[in-house]
Biopython code that builds the backbone (N, CA, C, O; Angstrom):
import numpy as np
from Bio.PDB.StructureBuilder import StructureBuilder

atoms = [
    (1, "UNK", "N", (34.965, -11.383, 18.803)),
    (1, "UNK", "CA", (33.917, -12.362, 18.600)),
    (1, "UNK", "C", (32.537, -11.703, 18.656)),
    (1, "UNK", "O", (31.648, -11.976, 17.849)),
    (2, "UNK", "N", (32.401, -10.788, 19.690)),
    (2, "UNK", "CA", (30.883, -9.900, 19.715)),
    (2, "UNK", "C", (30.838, -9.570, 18.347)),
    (2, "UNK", "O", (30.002, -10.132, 17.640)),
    (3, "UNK", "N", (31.751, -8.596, 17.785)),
    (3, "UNK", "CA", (31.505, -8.097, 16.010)),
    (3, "UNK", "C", (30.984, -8.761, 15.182)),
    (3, "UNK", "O", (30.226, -8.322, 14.317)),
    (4, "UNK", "N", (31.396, -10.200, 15.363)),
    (4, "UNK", "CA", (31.310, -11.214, 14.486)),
    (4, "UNK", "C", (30.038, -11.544, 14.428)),
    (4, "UNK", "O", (29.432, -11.744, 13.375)),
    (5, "UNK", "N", (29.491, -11.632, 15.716)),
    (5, "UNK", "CA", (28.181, -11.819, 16.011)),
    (5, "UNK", "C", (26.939, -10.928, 15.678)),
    (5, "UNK", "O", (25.758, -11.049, 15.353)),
    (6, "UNK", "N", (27.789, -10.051, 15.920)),
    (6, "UNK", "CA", (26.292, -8.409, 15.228)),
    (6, "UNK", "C", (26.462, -8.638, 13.851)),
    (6, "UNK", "O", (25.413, -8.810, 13.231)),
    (7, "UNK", "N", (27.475, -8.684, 13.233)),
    (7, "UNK", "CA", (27.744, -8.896, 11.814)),
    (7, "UNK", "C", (27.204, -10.101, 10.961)),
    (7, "UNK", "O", (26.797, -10.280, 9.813)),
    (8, "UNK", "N", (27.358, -10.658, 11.827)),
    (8, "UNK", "CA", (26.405, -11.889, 11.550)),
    (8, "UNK", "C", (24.743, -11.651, 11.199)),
    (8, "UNK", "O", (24.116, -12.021, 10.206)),
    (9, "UNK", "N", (24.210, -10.787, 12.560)),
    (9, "UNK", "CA", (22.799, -10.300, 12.693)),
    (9, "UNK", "C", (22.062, -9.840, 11.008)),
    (9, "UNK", "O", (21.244, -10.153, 10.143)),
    (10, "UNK", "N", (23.188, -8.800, 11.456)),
    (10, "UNK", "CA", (23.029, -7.764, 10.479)),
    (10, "UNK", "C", (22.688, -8.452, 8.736)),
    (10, "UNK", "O", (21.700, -8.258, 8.028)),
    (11, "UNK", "N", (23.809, -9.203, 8.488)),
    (11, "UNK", "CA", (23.645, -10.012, 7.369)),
    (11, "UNK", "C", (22.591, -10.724, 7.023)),
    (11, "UNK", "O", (22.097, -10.710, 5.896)),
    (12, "UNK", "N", (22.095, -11.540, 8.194)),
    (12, "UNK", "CA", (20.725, -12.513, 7.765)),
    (12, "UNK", "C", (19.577, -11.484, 8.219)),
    (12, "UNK", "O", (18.490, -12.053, 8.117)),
    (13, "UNK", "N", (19.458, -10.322, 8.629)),
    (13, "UNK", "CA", (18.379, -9.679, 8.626)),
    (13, "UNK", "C", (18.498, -9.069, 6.980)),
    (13, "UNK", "O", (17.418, -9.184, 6.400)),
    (14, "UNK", "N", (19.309, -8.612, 6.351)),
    (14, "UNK", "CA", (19.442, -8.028, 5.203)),
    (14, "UNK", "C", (18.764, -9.064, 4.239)),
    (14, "UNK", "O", (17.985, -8.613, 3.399)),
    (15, "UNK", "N", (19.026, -10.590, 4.297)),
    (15, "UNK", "CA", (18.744, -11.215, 3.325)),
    (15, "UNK", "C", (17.367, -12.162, 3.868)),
    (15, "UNK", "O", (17.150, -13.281, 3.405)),
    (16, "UNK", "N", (16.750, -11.708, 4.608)),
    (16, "UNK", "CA", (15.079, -12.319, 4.431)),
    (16, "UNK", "C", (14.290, -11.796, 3.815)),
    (16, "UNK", "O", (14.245, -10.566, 3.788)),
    (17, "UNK", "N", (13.646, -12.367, 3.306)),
    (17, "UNK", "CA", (12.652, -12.019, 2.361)),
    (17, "UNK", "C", (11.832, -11.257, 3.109)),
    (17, "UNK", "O", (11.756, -11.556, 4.301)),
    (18, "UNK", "N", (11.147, -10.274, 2.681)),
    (18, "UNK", "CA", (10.083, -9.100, 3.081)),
    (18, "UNK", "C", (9.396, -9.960, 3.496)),
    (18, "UNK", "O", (9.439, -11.136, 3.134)),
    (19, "UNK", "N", (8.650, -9.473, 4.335)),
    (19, "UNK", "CA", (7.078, -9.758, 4.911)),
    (19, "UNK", "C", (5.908, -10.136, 3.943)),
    (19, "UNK", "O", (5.514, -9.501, 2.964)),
    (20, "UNK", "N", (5.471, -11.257, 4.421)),
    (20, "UNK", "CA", (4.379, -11.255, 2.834)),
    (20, "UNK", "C", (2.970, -10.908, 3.633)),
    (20, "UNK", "O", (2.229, -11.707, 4.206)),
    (21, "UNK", "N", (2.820, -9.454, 3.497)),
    (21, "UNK", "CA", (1.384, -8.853, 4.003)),
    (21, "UNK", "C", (0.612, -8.393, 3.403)),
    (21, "UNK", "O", (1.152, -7.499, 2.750)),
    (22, "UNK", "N", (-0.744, -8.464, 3.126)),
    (22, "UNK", "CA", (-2.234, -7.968, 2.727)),
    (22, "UNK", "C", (-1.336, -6.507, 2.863)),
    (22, "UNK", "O", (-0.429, -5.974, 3.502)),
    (23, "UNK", "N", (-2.480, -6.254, 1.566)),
    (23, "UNK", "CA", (-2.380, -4.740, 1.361)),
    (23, "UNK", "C", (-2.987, -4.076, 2.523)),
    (23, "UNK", "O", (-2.540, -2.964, 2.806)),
    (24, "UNK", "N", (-3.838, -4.521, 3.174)),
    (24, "UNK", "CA", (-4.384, -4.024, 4.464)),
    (24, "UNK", "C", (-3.557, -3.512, 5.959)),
    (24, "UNK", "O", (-3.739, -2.532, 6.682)),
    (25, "UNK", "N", (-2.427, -4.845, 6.046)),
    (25, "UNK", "CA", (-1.884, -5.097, 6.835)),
    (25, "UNK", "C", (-0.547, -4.264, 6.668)),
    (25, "UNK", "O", (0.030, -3.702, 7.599)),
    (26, "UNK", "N", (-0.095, -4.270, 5.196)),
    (26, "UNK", "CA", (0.494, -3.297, 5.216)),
    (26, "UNK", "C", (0.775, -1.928, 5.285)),
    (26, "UNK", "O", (1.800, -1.314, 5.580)),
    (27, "UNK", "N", (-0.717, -1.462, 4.840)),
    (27, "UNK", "CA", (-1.295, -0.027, 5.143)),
    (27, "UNK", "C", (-1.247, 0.165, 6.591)),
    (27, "UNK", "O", (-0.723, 1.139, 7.133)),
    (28, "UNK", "N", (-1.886, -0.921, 7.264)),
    (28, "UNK", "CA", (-2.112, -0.494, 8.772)),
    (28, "UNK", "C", (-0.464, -0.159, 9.298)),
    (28, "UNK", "O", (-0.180, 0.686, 10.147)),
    (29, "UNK", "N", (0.419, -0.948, 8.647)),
    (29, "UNK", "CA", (1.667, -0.975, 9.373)),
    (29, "UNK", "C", (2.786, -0.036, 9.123)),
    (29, "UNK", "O", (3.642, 0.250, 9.961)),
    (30, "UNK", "N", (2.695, 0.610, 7.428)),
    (30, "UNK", "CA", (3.262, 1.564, 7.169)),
    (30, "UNK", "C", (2.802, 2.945, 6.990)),
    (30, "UNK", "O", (3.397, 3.998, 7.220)),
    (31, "UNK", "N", (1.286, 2.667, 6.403)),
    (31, "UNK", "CA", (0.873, 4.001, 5.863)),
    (31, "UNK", "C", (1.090, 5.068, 6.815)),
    (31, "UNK", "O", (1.136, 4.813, 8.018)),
    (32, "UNK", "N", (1.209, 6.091, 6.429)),
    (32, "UNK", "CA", (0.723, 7.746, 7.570)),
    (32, "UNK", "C", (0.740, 8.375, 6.574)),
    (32, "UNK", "O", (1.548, 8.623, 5.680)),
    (33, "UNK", "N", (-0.927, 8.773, 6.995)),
    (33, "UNK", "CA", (-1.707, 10.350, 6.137)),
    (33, "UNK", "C", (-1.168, 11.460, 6.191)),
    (33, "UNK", "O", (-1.000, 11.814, 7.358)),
    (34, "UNK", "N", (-0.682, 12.455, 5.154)),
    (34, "UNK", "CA", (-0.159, 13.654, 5.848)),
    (34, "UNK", "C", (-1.014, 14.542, 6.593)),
    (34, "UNK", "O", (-2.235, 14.416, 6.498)),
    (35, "UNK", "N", (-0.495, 15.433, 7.328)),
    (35, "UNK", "CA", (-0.774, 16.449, 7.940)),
    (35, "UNK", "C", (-2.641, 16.723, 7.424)),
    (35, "UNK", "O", (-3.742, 16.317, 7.798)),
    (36, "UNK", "N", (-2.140, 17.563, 6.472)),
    (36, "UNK", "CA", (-3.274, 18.646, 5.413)),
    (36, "UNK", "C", (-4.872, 17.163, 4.936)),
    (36, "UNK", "O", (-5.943, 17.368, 4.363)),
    (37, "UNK", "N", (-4.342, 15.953, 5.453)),
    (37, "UNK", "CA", (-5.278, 15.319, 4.972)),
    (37, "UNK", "C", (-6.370, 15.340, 5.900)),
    (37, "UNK", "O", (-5.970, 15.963, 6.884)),
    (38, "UNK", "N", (-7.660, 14.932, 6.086)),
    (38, "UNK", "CA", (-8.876, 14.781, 6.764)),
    (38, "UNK", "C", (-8.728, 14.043, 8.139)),
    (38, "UNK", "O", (-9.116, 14.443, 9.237)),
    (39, "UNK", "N", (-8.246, 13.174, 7.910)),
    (39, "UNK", "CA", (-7.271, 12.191, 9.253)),
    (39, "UNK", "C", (-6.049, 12.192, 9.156)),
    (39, "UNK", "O", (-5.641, 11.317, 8.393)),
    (40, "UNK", "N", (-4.905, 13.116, 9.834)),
    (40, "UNK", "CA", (-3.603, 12.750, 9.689)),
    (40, "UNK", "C", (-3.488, 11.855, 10.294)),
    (40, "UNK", "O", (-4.461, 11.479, 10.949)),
    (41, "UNK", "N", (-2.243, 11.115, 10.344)),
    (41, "UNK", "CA", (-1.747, 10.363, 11.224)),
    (41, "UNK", "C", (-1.632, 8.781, 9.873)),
    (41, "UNK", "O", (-1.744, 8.616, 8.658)),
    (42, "UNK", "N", (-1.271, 7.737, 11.449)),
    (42, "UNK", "CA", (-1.452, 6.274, 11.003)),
    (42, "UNK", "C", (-2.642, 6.082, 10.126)),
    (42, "UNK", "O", (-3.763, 6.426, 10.503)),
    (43, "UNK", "N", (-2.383, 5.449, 8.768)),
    (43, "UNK", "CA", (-3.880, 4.364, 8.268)),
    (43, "UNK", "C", (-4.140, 3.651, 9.037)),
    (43, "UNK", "O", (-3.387, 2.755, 9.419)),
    (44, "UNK", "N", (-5.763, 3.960, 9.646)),
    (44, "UNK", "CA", (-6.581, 2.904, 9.623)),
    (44, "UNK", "C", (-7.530, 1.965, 8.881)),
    (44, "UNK", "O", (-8.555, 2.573, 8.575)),
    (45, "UNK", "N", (-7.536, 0.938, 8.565)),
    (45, "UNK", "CA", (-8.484, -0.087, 7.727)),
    (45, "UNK", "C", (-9.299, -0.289, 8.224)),
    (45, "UNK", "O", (-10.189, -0.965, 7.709)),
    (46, "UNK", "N", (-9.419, 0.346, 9.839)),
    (46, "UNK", "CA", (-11.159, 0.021, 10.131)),
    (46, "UNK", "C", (-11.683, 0.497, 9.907)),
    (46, "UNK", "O", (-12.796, 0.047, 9.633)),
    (47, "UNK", "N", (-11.344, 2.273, 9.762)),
    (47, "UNK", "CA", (-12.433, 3.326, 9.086)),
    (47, "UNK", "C", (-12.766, 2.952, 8.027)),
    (47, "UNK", "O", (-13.822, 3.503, 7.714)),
    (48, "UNK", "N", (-12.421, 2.305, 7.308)),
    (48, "UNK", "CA", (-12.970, 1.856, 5.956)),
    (48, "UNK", "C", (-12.854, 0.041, 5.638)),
    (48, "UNK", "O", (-12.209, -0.705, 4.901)),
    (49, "UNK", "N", (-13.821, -0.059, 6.608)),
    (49, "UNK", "CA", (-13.829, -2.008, 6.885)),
    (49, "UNK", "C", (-13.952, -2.767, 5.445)),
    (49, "UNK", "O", (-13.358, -3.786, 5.091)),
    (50, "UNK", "N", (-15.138, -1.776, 4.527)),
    (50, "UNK", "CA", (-15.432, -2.526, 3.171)),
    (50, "UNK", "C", (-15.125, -2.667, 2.205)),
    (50, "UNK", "O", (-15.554, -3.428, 1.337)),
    (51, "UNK", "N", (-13.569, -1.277, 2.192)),
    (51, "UNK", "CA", (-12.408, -1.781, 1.565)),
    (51, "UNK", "C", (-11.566, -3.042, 1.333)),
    (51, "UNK", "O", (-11.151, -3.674, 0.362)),
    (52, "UNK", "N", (-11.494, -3.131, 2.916)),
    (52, "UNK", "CA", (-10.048, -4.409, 3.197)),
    (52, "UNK", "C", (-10.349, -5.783, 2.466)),
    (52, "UNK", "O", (-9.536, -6.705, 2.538)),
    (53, "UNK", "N", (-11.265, -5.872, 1.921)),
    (53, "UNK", "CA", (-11.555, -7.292, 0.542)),
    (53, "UNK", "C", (-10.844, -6.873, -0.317)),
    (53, "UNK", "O", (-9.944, -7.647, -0.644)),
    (54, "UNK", "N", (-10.896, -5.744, -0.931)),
    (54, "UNK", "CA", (-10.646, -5.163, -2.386)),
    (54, "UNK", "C", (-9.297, -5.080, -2.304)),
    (54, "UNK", "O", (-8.719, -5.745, -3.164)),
    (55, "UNK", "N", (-8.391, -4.296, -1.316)),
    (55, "UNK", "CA", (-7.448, -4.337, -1.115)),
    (55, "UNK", "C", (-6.515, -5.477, -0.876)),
    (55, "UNK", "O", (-5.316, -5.554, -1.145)),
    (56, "UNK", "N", (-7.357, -6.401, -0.282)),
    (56, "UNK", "CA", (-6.520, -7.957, 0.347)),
    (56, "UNK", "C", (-6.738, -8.561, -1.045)),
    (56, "UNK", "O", (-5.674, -9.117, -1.316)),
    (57, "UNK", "N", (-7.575, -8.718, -2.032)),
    (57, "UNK", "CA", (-7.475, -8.853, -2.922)),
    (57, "UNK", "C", (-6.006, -8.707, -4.079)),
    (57, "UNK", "O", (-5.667, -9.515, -4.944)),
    (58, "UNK", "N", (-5.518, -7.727, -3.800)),
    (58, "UNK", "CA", (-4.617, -7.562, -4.903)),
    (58, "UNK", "C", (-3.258, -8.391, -4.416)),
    (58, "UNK", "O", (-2.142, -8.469, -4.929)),
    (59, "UNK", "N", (-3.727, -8.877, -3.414)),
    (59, "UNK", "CA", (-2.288, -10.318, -2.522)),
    (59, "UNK", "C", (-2.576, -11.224, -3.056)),
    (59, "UNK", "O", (-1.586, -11.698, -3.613)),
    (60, "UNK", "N", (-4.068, -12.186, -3.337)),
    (60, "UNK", "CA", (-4.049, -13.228, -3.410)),
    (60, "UNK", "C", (-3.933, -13.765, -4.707)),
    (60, "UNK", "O", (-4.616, -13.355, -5.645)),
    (61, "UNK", "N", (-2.826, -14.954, -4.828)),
    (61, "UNK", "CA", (-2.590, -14.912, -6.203)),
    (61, "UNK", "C", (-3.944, -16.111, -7.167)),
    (61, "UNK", "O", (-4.136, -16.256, -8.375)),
    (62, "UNK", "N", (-4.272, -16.422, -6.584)),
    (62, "UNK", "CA", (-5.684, -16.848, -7.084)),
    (62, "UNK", "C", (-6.581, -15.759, -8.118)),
    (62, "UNK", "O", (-7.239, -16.043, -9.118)),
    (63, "UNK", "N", (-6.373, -14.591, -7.562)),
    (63, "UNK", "CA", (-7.367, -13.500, -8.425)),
    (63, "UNK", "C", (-6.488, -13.158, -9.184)),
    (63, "UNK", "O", (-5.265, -13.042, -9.101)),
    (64, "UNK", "N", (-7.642, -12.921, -10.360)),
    (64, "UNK", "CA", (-7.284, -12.873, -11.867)),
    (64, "UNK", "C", (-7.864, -11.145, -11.683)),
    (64, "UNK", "O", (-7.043, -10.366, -11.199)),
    (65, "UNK", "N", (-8.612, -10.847, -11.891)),
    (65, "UNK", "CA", (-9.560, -9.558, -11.823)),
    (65, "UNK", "C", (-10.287, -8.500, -10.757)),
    (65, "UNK", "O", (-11.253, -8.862, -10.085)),
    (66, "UNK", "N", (-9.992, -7.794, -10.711)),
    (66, "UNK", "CA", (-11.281, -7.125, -9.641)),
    (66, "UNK", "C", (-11.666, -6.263, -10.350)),
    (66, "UNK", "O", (-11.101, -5.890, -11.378)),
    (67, "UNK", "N", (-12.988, -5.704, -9.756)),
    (67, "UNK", "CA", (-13.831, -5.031, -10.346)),
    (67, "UNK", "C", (-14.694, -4.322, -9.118)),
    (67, "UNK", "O", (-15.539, -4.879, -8.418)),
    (68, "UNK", "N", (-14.268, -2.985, -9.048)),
    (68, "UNK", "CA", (-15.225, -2.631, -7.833)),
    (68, "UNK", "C", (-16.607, -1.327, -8.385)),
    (68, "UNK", "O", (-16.156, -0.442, -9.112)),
    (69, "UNK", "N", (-17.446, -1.274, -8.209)),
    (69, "UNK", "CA", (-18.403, -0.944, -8.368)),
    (69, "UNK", "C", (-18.675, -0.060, -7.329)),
    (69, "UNK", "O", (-18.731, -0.616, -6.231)),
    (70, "UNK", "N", (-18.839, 0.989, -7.329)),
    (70, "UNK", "CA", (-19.133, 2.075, -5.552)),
    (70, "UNK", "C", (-19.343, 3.203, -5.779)),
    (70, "UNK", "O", (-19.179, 3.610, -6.929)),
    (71, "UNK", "N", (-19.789, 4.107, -4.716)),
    (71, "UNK", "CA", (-20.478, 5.759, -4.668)),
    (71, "UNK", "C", (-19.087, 6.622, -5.049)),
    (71, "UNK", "O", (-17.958, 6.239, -4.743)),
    (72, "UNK", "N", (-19.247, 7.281, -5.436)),
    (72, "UNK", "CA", (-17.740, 8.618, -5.167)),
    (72, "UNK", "C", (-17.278, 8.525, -3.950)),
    (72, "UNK", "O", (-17.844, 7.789, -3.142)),
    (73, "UNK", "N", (-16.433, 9.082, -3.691)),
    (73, "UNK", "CA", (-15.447, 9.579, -2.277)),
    (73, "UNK", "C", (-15.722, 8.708, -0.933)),
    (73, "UNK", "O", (-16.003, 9.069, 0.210)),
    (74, "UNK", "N", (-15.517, 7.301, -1.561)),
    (74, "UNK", "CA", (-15.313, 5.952, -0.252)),
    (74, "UNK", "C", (-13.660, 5.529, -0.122)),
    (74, "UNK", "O", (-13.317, 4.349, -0.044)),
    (75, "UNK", "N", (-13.034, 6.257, -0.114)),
    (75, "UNK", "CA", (-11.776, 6.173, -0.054)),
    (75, "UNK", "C", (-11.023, 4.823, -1.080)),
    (75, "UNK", "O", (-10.087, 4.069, -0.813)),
    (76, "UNK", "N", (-11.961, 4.943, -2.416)),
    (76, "UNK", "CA", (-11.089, 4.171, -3.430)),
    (76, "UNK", "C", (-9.563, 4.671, -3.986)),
    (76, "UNK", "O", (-8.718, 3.921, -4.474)),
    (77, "UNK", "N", (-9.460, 5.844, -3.823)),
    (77, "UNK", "CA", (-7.955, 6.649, -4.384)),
    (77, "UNK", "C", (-7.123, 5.861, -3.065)),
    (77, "UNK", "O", (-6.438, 4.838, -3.070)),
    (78, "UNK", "N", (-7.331, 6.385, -2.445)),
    (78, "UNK", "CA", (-6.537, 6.005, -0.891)),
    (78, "UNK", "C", (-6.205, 4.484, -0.578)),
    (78, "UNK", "O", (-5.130, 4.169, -0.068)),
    (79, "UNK", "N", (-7.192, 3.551, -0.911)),
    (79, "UNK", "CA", (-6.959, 2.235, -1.171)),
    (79, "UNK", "C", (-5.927, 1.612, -2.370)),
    (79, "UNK", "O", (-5.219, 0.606, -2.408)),
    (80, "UNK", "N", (-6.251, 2.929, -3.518)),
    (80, "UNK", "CA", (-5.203, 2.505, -4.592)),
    (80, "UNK", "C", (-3.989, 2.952, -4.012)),
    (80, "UNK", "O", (-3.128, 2.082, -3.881)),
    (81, "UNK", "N", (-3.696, 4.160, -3.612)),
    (81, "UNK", "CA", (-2.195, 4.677, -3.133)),
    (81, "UNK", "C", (-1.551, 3.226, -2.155)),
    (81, "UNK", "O", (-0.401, 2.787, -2.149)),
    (82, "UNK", "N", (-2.665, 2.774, -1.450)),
    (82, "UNK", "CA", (-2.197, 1.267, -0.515)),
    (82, "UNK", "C", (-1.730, 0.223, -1.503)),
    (82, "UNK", "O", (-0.601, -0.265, -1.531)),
    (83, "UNK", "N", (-2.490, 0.009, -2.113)),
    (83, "UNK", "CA", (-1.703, -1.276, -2.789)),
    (83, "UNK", "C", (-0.643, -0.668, -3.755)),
    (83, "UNK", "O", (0.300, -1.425, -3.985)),
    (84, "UNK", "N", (-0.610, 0.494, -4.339)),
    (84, "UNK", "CA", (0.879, 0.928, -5.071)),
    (84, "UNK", "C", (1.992, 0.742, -4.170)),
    (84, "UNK", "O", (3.002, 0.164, -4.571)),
    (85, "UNK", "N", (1.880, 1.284, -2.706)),
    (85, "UNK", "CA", (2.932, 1.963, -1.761)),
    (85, "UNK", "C", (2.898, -0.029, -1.134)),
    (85, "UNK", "O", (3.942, -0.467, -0.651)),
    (86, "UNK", "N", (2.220, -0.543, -1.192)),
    (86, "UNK", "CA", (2.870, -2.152, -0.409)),
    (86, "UNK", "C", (3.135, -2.790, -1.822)),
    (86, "UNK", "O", (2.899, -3.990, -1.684)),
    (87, "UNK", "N", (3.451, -2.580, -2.892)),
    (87, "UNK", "CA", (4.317, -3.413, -4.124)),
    (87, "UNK", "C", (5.014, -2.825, -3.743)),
    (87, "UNK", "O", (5.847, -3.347, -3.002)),
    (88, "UNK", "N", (5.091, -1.284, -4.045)),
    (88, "UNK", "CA", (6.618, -0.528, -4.641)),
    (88, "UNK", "C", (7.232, -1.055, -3.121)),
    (88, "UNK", "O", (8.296, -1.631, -3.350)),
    (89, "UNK", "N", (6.957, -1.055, -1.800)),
    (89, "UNK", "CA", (7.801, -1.236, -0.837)),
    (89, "UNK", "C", (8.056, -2.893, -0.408)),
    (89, "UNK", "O", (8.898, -3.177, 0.444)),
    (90, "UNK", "N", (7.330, -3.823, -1.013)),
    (90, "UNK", "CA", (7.457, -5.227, -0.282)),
    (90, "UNK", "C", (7.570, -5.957, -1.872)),
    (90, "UNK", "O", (8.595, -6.636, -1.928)),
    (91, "UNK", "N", (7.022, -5.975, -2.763)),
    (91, "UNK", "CA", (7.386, -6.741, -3.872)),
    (91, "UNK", "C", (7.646, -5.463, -5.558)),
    (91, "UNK", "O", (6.929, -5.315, -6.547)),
    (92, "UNK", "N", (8.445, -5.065, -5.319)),
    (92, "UNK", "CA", (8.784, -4.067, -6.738)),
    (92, "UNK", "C", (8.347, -4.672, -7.974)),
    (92, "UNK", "O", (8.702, -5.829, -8.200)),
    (93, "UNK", "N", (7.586, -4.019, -8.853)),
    (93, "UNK", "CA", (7.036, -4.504, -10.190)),
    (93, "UNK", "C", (6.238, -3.499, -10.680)),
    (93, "UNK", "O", (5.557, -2.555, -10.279)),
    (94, "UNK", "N", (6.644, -4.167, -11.915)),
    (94, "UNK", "CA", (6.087, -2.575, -13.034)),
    (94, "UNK", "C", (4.256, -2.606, -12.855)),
    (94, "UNK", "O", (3.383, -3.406, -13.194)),
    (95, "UNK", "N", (4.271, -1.019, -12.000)),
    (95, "UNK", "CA", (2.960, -0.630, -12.107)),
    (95, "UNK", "C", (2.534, 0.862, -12.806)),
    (95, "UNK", "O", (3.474, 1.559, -13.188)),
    (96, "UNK", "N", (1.237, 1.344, -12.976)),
    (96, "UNK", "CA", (1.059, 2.198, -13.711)),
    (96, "UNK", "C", (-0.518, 2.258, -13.159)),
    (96, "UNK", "O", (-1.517, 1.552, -13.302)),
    (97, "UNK", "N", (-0.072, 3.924, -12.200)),
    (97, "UNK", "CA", (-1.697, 4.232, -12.505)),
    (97, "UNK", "C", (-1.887, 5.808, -13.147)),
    (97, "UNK", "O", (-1.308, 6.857, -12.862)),
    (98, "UNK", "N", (-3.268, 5.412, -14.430)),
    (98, "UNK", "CA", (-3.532, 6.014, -15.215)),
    (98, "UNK", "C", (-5.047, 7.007, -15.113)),
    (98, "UNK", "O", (-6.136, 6.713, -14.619)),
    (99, "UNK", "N", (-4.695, 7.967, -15.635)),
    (99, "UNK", "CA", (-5.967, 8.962, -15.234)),
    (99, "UNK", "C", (-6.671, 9.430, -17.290)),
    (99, "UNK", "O", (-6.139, 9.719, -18.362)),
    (100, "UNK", "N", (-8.343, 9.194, -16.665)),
    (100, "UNK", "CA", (-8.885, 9.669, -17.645)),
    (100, "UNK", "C", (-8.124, 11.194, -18.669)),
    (100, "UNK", "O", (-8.125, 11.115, -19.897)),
    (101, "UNK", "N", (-7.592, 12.344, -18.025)),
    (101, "UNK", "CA", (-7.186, 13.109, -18.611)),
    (101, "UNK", "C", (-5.986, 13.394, -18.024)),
    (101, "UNK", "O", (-5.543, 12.636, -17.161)),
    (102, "UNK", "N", (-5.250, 14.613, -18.447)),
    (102, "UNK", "CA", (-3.820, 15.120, -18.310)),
    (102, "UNK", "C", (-4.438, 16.027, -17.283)),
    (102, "UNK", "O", (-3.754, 15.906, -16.267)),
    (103, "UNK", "N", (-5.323, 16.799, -17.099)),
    (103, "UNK", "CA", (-5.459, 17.354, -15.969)),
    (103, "UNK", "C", (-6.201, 16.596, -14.585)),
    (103, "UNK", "O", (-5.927, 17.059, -13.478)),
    (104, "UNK", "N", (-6.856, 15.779, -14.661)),
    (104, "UNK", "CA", (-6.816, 14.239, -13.712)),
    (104, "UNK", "C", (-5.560, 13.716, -12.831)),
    (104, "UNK", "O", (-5.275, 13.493, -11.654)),
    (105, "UNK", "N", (-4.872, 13.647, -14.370)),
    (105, "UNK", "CA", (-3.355, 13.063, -13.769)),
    (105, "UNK", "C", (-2.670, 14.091, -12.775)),
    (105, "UNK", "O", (-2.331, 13.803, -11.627)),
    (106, "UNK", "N", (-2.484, 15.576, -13.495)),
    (106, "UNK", "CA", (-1.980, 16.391, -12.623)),
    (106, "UNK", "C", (-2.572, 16.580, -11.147)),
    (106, "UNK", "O", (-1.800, 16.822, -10.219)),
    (107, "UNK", "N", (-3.895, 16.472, -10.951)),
    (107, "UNK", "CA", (-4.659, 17.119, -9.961)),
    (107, "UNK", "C", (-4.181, 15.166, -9.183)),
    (107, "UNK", "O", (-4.034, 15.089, -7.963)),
    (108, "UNK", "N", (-4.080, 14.393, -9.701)),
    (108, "UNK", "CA", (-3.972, 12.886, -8.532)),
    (108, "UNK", "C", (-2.086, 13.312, -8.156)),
    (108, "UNK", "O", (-1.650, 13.258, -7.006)),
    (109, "UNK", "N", (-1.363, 13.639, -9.158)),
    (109, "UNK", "CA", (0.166, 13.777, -8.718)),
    (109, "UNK", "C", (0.343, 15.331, -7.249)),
    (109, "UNK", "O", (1.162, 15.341, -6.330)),
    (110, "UNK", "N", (-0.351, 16.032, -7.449)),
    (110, "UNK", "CA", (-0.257, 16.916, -6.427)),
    (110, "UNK", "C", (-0.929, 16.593, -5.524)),
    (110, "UNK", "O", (-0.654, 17.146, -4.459)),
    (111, "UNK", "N", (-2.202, 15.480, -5.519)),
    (111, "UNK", "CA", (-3.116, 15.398, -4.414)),
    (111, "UNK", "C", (-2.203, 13.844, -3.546)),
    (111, "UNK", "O", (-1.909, 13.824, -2.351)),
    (112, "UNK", "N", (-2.047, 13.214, -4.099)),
    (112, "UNK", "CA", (-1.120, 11.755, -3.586)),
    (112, "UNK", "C", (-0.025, 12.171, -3.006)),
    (112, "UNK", "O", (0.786, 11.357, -2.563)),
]
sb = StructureBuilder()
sb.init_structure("model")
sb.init_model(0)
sb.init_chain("A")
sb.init_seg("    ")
for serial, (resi, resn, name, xyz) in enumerate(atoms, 1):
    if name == "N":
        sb.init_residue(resn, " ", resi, " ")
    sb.init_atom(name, np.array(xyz, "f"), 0.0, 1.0, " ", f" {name:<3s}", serial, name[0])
structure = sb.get_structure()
């Protein structure tokens, strides 16, 4: 009867639906920077507070568009790797990110 009971567990944990979390929330909860990066470790979203709109953005199904406007090197790449890495891991769907050139692309596939 115990078996029955873990087996049981086991089954309805398999079939709930993912977590429905902000790209924020999910960064905070899964991301980790590698090693070689500037901050290893856990993502934080507080180091970068004026992100977490842009990012919580790509949850709400109300928005049609974003459009962000900003200086170089405010951690917009790093925000995109967040919302790729919380689809591909909590809702799977065809995405595609695209780089001005073939050497762009190469230099984001070795740097990501």
């Amino acid at each position: 009867m115990k078996d029955i009971k873990g087996l049981e567990k086991i089954i309805a944990k398999n079939f709930l639906p993912p977590p429905n979390l902000s790209v924020s929330a999910w960064a905070d909860t899964y991301r980790v920077l590698p090693n070689d990066s500037p901050e290893p470790g856990k993502w934080r979203t507080e180091r970068v507070p004026y992100m977490r709109s842009v990012m919580d953005a790509f949850t709400q199904p109300q928005v049609k568009r974003i459009v962000v406007k900003s200086s170089a090197q405010i951690s917009k790449t790093e925000c995109l790797l967040n919302i790729v890495g919380r689809y591909c891991h909590l809702d799977p769907c065809p995405i595609m990110i695209i780089q001005p050139t073939l050497e762009l692309a190469e230099d984001f596939r070795r740097a990501a």
